[in-house]
Backbone bond lengths (Angstrom), bond angles and torsions (degrees), N, CA, C in turn:
res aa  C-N    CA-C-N  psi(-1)  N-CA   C-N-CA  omega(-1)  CA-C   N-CA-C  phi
1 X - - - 1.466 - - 1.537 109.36 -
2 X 1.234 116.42 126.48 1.746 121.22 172.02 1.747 99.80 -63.99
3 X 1.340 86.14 138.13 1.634 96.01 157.80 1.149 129.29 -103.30
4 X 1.537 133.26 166.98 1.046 144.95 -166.39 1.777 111.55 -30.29
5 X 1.088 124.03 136.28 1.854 123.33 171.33 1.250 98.82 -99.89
6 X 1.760 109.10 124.90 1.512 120.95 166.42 1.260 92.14 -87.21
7 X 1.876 99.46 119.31 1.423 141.91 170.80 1.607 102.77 -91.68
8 X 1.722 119.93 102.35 1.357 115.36 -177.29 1.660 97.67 -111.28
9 X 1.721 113.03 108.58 1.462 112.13 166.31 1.169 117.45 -67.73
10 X 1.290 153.07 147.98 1.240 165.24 -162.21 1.698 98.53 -119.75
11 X 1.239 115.72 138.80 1.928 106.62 -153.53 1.492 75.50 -146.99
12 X 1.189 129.97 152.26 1.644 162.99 151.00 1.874 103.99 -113.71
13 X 1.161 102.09 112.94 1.351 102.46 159.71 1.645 131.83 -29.05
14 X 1.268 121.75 107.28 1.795 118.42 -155.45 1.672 91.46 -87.49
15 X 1.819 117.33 74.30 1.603 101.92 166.88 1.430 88.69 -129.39
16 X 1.240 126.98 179.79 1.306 171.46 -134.11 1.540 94.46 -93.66
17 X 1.543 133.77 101.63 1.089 128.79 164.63 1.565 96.99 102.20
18 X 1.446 130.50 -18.00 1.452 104.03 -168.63 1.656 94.80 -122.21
19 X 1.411 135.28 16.73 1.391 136.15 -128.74 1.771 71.96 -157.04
20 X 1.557 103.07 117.51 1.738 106.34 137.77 1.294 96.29 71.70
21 X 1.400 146.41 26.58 1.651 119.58 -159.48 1.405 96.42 -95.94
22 X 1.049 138.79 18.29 1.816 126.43 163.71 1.563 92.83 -85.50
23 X 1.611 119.87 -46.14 1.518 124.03 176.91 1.828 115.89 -59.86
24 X 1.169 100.36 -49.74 1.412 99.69 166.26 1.786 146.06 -66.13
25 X 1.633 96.66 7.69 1.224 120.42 -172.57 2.025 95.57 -97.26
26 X 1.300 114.42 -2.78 1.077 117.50 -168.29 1.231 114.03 -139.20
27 X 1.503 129.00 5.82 1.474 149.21 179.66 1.369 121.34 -136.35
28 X 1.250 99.57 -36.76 1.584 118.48 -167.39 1.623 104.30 99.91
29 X 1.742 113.82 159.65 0.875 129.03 175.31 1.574 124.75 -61.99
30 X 1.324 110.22 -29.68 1.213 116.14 -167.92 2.124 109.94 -73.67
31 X 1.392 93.60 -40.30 1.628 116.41 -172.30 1.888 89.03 -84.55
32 X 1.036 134.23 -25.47 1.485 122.02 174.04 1.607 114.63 -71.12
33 X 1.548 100.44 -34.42 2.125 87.16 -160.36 2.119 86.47 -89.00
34 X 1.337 103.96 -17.06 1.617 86.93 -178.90 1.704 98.29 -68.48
35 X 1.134 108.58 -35.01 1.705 100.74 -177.61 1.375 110.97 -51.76
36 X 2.002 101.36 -47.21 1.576 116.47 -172.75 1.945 103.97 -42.02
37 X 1.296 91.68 -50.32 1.806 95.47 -168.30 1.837 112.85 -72.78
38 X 1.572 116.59 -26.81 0.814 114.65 -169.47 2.242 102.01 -78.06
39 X 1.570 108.38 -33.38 1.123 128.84 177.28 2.090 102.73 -39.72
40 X 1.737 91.09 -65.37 1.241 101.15 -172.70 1.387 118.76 -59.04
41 X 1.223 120.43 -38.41 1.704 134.94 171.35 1.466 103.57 -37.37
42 X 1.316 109.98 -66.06 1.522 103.30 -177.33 1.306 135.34 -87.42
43 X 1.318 124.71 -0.13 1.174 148.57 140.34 1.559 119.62 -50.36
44 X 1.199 112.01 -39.47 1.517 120.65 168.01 1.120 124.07 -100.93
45 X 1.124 121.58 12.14 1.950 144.40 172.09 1.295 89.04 -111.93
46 X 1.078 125.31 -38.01 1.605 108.40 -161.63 2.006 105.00 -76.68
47 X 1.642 98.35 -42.85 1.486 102.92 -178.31 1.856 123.87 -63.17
48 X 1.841 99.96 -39.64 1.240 109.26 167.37 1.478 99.81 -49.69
49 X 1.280 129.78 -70.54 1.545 112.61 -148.22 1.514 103.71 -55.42
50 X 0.970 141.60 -25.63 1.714 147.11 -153.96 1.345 105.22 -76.88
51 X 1.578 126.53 85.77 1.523 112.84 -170.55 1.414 116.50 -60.31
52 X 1.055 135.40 -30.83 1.179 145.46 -163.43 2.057 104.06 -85.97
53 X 1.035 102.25 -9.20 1.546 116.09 163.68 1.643 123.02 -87.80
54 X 1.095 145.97 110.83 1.803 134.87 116.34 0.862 122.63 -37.49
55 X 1.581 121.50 107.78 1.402 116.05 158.42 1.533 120.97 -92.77
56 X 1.295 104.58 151.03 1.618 109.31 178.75 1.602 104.34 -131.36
57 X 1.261 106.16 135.11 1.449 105.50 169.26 1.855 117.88 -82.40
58 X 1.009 124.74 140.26 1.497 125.89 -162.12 1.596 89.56 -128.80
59 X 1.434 120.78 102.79 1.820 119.13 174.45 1.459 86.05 -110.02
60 X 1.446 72.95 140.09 1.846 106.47 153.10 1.806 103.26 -60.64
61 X 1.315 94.78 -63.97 2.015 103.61 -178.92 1.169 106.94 -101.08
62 X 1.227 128.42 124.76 1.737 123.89 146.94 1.168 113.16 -38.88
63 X 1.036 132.88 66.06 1.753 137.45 160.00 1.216 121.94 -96.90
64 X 1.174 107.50 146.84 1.819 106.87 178.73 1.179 116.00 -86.26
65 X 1.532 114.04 139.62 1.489 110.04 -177.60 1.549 107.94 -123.85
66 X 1.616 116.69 88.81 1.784 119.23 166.35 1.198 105.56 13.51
67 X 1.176 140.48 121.39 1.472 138.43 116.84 1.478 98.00 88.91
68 X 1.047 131.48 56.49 1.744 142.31 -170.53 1.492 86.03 -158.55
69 X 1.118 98.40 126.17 1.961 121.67 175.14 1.533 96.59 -122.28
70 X 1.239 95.37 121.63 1.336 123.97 159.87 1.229 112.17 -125.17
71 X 1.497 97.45 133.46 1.922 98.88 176.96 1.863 95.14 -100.20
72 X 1.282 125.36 -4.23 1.690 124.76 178.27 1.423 88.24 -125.18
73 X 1.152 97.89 161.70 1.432 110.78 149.43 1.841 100.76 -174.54
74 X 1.253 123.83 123.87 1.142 134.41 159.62 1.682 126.56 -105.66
75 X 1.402 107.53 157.13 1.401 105.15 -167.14 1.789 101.51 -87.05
76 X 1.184 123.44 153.36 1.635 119.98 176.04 1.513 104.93 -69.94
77 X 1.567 126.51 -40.09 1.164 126.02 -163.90 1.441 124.94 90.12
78 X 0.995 125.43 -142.55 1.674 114.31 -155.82 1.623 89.86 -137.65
79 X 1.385 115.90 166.86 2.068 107.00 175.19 2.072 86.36 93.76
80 X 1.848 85.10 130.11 1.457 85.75 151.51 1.514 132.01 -26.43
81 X 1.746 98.50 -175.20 1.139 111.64 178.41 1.739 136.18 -60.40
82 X 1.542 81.67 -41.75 1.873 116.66 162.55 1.687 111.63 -39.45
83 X 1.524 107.75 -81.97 1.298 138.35 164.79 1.321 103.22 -11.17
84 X 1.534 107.11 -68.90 1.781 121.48 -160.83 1.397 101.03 -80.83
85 X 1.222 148.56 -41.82 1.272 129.39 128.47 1.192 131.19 15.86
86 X 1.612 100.80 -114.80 1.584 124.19 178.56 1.629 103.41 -35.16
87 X 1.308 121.45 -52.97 1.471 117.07 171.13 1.341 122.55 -39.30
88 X 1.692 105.32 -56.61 1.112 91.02 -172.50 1.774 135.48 -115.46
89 X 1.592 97.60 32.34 0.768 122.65 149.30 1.843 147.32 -80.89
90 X 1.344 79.02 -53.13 1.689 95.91 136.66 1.480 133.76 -37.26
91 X 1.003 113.25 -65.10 1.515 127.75 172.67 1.707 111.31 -46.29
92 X 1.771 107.73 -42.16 1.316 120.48 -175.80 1.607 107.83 -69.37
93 X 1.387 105.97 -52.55 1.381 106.31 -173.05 1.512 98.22 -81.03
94 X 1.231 144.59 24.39 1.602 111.49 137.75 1.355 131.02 -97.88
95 X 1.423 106.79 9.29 1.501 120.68 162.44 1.490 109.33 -103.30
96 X 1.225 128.77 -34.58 1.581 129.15 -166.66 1.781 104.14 -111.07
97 X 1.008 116.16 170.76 1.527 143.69 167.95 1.627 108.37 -71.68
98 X 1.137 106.84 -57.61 1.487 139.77 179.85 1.290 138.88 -106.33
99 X 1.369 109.46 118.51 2.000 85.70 -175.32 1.739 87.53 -134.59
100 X 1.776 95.39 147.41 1.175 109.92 164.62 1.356 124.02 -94.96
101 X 1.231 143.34 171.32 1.695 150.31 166.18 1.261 104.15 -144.90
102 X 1.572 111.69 112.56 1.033 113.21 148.00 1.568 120.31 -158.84
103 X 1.580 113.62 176.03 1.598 110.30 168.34 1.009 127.96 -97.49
104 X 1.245 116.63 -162.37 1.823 134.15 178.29 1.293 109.91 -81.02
105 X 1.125 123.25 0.86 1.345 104.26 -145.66 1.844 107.62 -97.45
106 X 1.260 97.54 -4.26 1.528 99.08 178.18 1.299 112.13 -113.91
107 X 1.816 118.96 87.19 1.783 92.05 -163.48 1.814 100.93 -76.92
108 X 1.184 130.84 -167.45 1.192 116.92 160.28 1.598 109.10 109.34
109 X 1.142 98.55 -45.72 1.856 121.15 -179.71 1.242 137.78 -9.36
110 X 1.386 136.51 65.90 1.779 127.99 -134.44 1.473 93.30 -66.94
111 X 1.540 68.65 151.22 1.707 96.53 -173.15 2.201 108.21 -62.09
112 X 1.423 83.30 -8.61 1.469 90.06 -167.68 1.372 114.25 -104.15
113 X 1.438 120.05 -15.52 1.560 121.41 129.68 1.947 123.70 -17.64
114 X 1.622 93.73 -80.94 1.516 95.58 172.88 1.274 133.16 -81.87
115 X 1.581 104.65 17.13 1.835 107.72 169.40 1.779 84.60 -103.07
116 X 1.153 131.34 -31.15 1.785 115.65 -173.67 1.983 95.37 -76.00
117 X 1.261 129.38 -31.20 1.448 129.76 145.80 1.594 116.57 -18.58
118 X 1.472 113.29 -90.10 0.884 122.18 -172.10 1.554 118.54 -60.28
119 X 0.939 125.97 -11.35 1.677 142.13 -158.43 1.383 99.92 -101.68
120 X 1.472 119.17 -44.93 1.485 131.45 -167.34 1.685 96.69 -76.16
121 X 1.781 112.12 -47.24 1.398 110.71 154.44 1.609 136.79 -28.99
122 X 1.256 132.42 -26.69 0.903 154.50 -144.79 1.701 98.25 -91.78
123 X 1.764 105.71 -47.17 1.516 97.79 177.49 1.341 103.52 -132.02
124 X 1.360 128.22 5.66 1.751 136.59 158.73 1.191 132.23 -72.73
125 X 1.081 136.37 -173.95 1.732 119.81 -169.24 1.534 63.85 -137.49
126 X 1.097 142.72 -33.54 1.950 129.24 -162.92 1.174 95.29 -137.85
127 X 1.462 108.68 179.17 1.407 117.91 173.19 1.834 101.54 -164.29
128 X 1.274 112.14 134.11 1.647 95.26 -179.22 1.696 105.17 -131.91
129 X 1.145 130.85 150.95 1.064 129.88 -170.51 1.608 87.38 -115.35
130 X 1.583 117.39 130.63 1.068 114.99 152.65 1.285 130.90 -80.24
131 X 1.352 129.42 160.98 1.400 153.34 -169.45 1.546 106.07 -111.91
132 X 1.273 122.06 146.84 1.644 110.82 -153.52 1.884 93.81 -103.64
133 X 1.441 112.87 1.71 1.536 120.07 165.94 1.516 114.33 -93.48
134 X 1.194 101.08 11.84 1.598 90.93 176.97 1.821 108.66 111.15
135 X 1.151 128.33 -32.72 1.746 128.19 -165.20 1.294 88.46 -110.34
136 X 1.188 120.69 -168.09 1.244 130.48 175.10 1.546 113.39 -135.68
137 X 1.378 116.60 172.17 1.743 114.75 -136.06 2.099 73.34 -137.69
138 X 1.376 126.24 23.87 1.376 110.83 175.96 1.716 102.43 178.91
139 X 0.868 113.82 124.67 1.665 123.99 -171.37 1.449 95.84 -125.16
140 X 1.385 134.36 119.02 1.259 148.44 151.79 1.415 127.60 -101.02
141 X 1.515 132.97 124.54 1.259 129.82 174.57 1.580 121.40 -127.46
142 X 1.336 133.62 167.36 1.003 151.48 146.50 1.572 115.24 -85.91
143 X 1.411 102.89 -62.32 1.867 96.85 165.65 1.198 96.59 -127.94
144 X 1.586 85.20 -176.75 1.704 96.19 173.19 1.322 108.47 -170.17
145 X 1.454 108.76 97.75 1.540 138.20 171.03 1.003 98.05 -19.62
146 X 1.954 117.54 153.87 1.467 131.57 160.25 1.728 108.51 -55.42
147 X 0.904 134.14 151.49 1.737 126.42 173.16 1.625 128.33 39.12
148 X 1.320 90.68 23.79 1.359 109.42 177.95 1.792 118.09 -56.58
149 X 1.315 107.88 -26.71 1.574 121.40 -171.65 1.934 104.04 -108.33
150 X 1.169 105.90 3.66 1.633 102.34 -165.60 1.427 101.66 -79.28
151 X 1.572 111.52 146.46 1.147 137.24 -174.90 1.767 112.81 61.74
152 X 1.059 132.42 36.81 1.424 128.72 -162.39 1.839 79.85 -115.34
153 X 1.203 76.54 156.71 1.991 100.12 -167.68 1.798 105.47 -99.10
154 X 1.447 121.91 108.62 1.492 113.94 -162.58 1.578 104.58 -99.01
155 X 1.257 117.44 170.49 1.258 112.64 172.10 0.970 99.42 67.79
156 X 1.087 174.52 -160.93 1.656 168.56 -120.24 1.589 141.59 -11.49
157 X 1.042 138.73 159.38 1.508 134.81 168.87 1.182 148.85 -18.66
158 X 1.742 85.70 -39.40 1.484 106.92 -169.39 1.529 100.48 -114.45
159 X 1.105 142.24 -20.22 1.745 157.24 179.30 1.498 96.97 2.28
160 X 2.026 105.15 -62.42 1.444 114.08 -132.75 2.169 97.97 -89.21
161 X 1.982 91.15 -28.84 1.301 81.70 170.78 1.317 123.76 -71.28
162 X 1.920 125.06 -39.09 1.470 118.59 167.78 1.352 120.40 -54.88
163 X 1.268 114.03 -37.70 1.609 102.49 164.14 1.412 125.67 -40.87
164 X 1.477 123.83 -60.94 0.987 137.79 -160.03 1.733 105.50 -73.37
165 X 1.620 116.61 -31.29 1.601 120.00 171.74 1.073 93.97 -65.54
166 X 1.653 134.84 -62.01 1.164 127.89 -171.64 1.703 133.11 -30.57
167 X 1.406 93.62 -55.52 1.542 118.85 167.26 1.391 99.79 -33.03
168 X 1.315 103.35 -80.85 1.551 143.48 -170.04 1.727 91.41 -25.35
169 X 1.103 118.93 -94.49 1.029 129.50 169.61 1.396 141.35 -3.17
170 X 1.773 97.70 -57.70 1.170 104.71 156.01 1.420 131.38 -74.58
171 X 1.837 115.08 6.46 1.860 97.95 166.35 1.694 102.51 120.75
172 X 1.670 102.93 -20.61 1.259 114.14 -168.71 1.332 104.22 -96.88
173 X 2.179 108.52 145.25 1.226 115.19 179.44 1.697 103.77 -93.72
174 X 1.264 111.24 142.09 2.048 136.27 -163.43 1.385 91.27 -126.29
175 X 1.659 75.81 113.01 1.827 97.10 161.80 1.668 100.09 -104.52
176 X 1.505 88.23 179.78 1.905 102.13 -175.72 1.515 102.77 -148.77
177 X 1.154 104.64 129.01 2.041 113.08 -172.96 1.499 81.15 -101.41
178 X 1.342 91.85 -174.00 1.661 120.87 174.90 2.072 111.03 -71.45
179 X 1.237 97.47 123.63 1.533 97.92 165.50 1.127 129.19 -52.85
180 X 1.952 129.57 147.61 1.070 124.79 -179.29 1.482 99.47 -158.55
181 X 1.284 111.51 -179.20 1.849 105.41 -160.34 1.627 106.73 -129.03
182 X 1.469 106.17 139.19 1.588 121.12 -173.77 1.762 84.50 -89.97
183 X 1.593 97.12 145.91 1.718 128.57 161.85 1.461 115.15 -60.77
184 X 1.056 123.77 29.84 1.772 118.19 175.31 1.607 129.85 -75.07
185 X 1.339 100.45 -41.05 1.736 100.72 174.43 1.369 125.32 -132.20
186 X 1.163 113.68 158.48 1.737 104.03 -168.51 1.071 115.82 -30.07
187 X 2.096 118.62 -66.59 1.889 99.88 168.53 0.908 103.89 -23.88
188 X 1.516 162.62 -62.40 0.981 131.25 -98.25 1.417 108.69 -109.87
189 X 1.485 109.20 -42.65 2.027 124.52 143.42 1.120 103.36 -20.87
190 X 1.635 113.24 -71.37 1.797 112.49 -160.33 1.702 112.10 -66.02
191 X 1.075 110.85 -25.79 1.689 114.30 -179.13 1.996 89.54 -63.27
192 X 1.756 99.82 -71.30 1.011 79.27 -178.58 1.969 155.99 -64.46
193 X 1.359 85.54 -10.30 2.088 104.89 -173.60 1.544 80.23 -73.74
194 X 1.815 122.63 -77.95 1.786 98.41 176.89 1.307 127.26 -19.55
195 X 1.186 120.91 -83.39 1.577 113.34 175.22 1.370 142.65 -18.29
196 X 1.382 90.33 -43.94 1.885 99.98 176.61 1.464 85.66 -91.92
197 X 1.553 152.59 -51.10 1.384 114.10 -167.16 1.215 100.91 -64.15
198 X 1.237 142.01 4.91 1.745 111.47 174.05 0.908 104.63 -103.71
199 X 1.480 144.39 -8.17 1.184 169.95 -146.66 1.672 106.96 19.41
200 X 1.424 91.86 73.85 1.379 98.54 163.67 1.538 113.16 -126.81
201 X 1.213 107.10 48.34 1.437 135.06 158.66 1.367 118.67 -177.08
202 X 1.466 133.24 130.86 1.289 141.88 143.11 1.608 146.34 -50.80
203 X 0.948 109.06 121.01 1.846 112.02 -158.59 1.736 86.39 -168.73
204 X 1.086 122.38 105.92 1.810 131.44 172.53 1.138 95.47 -96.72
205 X 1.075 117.89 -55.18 1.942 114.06 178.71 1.499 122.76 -40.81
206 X 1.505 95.08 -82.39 1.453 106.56 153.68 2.096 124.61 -27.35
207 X 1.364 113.06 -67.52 1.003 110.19 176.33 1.561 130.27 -51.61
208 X 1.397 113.04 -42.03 1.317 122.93 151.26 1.403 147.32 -44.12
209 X 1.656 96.27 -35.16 1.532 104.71 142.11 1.483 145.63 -71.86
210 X 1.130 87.53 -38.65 1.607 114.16 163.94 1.683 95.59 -32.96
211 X 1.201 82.91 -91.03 1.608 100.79 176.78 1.627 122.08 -11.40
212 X 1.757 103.61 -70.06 1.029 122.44 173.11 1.246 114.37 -25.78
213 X 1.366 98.11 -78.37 1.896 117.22 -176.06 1.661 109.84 -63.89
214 X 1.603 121.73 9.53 1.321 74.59 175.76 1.689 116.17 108.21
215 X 1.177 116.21 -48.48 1.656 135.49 -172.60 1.413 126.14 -77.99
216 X 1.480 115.05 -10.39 1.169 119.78 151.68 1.554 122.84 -50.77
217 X 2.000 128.05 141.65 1.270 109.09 -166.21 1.860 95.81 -78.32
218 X 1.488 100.59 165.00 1.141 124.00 171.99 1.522 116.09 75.62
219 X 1.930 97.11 32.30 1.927 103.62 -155.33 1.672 77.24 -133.26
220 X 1.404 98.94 145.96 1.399 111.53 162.20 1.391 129.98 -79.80
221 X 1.341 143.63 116.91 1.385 108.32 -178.49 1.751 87.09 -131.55
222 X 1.728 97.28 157.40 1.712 120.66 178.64 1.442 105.20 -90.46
223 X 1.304 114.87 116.37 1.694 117.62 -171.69 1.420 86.78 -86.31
224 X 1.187 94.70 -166.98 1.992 123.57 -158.44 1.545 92.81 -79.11
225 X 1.398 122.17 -21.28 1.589 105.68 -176.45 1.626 91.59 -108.58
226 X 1.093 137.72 16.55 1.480 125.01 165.59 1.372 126.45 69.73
227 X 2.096 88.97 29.54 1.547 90.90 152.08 1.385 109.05 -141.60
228 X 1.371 87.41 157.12 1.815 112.30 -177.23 1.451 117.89 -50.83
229 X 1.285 122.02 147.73 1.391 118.20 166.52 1.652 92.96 -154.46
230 X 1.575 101.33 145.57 1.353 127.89 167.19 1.435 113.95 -76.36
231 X 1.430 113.97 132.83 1.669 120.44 -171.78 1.166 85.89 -132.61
């Protein structure tokens, strides 16, 4: 029987200016980190319910976040994206079989995404979920080599294929789940606000903000300079 997969979310502080700013270049800062927090809410509702999951919270800052229970929480540490990784992945797999990596940034995320994860685990040493911008929105391992992630280019086009040479490289067999899409730019709202009105994905947090602000389609909302736009 597989045991539990340590699920490590990767968390950015959800305030004003440090939360979402490719999203906030198109909302304002203030309507991005409430998304940021509402993002993370269901991202961490979604992992709690998954028995067959550990979740761990992974902050950039030791900050407190209202009404978010974590029974883990570890710090990412210092060093790129790579760095914070391999760290803290590492750390996962000497308690688990399996460790996951991922962010907030996709609330919504079927649960059946990270059961084809864990499954692909089963005879892979990795597993990567692509991201439909190019990176990927889910990193799965069995191990994970010393400098296994060094020099790989983040945030960009190509992320999910250097990842995957990288892997490669080091000896390890790379699986690939079904694609799904990170919250970074306005498309990226509207892909997602569609979705939940058809409700063919779940996010209450998220949706509620939506709401809030305005960002639901066929909803008006008042941007940061105090004019209206039709969604």
């Amino acid at each position: 029987m597989v045991d539990r997969v340590t699920a490590c979310l990767f968390v950015k502080p959800p305030v004003p200016g440090r939360a979402k700013t490719r999203l906030a270049a198109a909302i304002g800062p203030a309507a991005a980190s409430a998304l940021a927090e509402a993002f993370l809410r269901d991202t961490w509702s979604l992992l709690c319910g998954i028995p067959w999951i550990r979740p761990v919270l992974v902050l950039e800052e030791l900050v407190e976040l209202p009404g978010l229970v974590a029974d883990e929480v570890w710090p990412q540490g210092d060093g790129d994206l790579g760095r914070r990784l391999e760290r803290t992945l590492r750390r996962a797999l000497r308690e688990s079989s399996m460790a996951f990596a991922l962010g907030s940034d996709s609330p919504g995320l079927p649960v059946g995404l990270l059961g084809q994860a864990r499954g692909a685990l089963l005879t892979a040493d990795a597993v990567l979920g692509p991201a439909s911008d190019g990176g990927f929105y889910l990193l799965g391992m069995r191990a994970c080599p010393f400098g296994v992630f060094e020099g790989i280019s983040w945030s960009c086009a190509t992320t999910c294929e250097e990842t995957r040479e990288r892997l490669r490289a080091r000896g390890l067999r790379v699986a690939f789940i079904g694609q799904w899409f990170d919250v970074d730019h306005h498309e990226d709202l509207d892909r997602l606000a569609a979705a939940l009105v058809r409700g063919t994905i779940h996010a209450p947090a998220t949706r509620g903000q939506l709401h809030e602000l305005g960002l639901l389609p066929g909803r008006t909302w008042t941007g940061a300079k105090g004019s209206s736009q039709r969604q």
